[in-house]
C-alpha positions in Angstrom: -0.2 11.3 -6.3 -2.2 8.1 -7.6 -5.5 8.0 -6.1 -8.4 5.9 -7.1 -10.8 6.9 -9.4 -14.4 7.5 -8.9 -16.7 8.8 -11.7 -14.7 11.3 -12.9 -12.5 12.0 -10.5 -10.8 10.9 -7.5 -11.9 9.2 -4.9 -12.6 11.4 -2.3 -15.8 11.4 0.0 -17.4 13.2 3.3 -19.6 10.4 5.0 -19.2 8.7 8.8 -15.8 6.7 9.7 -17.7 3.1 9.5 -14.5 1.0 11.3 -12.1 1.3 13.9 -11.8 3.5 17.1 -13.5 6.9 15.4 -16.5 4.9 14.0 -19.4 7.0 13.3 -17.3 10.0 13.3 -18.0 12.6 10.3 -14.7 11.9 7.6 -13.3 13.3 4.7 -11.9 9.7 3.0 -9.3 9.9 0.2 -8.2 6.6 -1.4 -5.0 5.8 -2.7 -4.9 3.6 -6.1 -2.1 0.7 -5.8 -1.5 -1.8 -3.0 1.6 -4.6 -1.9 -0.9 -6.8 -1.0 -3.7 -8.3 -2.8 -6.3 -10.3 -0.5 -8.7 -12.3 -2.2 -11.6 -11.0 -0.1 -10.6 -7.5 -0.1 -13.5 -5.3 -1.0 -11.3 -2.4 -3.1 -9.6 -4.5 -5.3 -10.5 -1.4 -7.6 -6.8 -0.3 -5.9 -5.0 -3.4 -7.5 -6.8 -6.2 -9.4 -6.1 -4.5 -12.8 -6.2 -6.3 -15.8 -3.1 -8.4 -16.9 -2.8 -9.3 -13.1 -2.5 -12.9 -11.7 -3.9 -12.4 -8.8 -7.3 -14.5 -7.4 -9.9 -12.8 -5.8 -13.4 -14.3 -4.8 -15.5 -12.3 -7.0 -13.8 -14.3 -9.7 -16.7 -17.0 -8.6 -19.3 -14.7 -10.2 -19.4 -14.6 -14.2 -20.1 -11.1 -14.6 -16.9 -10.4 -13.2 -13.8 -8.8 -14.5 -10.4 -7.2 -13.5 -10.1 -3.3 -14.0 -9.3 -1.5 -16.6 -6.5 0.4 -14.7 -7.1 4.0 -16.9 -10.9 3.4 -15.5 -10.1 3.2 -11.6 -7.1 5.4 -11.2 -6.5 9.0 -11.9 -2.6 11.1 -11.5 -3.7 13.9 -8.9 -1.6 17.0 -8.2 -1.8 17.0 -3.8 -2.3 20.8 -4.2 -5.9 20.5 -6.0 -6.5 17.3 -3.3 -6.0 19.9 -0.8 -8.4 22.5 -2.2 -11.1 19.5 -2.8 -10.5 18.2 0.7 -10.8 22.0 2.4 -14.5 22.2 0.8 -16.3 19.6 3.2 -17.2 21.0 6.7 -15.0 18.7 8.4 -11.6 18.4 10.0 -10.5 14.5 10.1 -9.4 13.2 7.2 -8.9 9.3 6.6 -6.3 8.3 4.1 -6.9 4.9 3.1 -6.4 2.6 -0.2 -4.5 0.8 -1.5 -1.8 1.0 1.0 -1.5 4.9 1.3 1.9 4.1 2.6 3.1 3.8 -0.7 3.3 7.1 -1.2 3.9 9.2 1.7 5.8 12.2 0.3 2.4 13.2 -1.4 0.4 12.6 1.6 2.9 14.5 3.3 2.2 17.4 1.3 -1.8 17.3 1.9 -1.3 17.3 5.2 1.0 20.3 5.1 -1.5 21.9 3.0 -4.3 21.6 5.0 -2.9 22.4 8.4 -2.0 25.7 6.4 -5.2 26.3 6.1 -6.4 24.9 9.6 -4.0 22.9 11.8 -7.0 21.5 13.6 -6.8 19.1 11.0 -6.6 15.7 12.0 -5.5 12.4 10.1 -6.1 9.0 10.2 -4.2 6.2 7.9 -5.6 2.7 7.1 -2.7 0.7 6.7 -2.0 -3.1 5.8 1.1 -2.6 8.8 3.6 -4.0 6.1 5.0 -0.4 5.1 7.1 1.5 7.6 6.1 5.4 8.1 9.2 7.6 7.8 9.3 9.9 10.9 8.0 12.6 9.1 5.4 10.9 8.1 4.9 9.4 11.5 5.0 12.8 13.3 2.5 14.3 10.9 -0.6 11.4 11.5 -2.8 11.6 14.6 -3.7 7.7 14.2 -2.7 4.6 12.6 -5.5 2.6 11.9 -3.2 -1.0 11.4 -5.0 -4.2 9.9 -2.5 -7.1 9.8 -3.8 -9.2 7.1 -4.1 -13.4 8.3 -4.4 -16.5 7.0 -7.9 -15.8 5.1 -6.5 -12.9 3.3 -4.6 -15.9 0.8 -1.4 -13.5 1.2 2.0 -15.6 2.3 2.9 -15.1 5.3 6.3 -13.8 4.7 4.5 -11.3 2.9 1.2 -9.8 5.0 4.0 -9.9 8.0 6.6 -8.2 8.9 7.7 -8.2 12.2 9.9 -4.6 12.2 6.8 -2.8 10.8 4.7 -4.4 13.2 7.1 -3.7 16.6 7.3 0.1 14.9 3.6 0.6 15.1 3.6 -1.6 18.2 6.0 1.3 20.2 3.6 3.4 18.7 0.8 4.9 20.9 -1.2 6.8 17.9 -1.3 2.8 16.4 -4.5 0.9 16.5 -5.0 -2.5 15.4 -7.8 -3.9 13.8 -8.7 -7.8 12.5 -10.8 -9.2 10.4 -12.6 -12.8 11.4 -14.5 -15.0 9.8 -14.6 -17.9 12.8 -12.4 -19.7 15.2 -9.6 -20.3 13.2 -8.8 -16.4 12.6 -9.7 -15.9 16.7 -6.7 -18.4 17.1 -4.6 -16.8 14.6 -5.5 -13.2 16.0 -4.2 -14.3 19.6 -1.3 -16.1 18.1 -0.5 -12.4 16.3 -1.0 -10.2 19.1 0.9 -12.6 22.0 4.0 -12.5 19.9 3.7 -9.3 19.4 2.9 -8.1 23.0 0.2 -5.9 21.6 -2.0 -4.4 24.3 -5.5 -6.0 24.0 -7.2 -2.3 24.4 -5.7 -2.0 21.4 -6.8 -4.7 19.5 -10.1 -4.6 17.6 -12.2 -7.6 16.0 -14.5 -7.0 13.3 -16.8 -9.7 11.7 -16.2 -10.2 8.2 -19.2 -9.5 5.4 -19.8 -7.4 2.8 -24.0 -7.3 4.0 -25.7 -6.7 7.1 -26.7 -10.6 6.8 -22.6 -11.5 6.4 -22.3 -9.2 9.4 -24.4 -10.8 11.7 -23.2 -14.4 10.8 -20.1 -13.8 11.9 -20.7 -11.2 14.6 -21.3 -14.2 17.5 -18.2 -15.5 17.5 -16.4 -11.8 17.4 -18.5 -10.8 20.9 -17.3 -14.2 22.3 -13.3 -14.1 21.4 -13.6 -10.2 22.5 -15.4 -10.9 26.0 -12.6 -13.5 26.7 -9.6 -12.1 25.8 -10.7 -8.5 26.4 -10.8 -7.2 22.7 -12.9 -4.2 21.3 -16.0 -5.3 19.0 -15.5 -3.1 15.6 -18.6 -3.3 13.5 -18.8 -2.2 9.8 -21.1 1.0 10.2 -20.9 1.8 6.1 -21.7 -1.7 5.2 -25.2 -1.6 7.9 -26.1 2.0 6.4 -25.4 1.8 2.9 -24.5 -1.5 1.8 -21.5 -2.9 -0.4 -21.2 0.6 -2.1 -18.1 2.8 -3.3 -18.4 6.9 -1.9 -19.7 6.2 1.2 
């Protein structure tokens, strides 16, 4: 499996679920290298902004910056040694995230079988773009879908950060959660647009406030409260980013 490279090894980390429904819940992460999409204020384009690419992103704004060297950020990982890695922490939920994990789902299907071998209280949470089916294996084997449809401010096409079969799938899907990011009244408008046509339940909708800092946070958090107190959305901080900052391993 490709995963993403950290130090000298993959990217794997115990620390507290900072986003979604299980926020501030103790989590094993393990991130997958590669993604379909490449947003230009995504904050791991470690996964995908490789040198030779064409792709924008906003830290191109700041001099210092420069794509990744792809040997530097990824590293070829055999599942049975992610399992044995994984098995160390004193937890049981494991968040497979990226990248778009969904890339590669017969590896991840093979972590998961090896760590319900050694404990099926294992539980396992995917952070997904919502572009990439699951198969039903796959589907069967993951306790939550953590789905974030990318909009408008993502720079992605449209006919490429949706597509409506995935989204209906994870829609009929009761372990599926979904999970926006907003930056102002434009993405509120977009977000109700998104989950009217696709009938999704609105306490199953979350709303987080875009930023990278605690100050970015708390710019954008207003207008978040507001949409989510009209239209009945959840309020998702960014827990990581208020303890520890725009930081990799946490």
């Amino acid at each position: 499996m490709l995963l993403a490279r950290l130090n000298d090894g993959p990217e794997i980390f115990f620390t507290l679920q900072g986003e979604g429904v299980s926020a501030g819940l103790p989590a094993v992460f393990v991130r997958a290298s590669r993604c379909n999409l490449h947003c230009r204020w995504c904050d791991t384009d470690h996964t995908w902004n490789f040198e030779g690419t064409p792709w924008p992103h906003e830290k191109d704004a700041d001099p210092a910056y420069r794509k990744h060297k792809k040997e530097d950020v990824t590293i070829e990982a055999n599942p049975a040694d992610i399992v044995a890695q994984v098995a160390a922490f004193p937890c049981r939920r494991v968040v497979l995230t990226g990248g778009e994990p969904l890339l590669q789902q017969e590896a991840w299907l093979e972590l998961i079988e090896g760590l319900r071998a050694i404990d099926p209280a294992y539980i396992f949470e995917v952070e997904t773009n919502g572009t990439k089916a699951p198969t039903p294996e796959f589907r069967a084997a993951v306790n939550q879908f953590n789905v974030s449809p990318k909009l408008a401010n993502s720079g992605m096409e449209a006919r490429l950060r949706t597509v409506p079969a995935v989204i209906e799938g994870f829609v009929a899907d009761p372990k599926a959660w979904f999970k926006f990011v907003s930056c102002g009244p434009e993405d509120v408008a977009e977000i109700l647009d998104f989950t009217t046509k696709f009938a999704i339940p609105p306490q199953r909708v979350l709303v987080m406030p875009e930023g990278r800092t605690a100050a970015e946070l708390d710019r954008h958090a207003p207008d978040v409260v507001a949409c989510c107190l009209l239209y009945g959305w959840r309020f998702c901080d960014r827990l990581h980013v208020r303890l520890w900052g725009d930081r990799r391993g946490v």
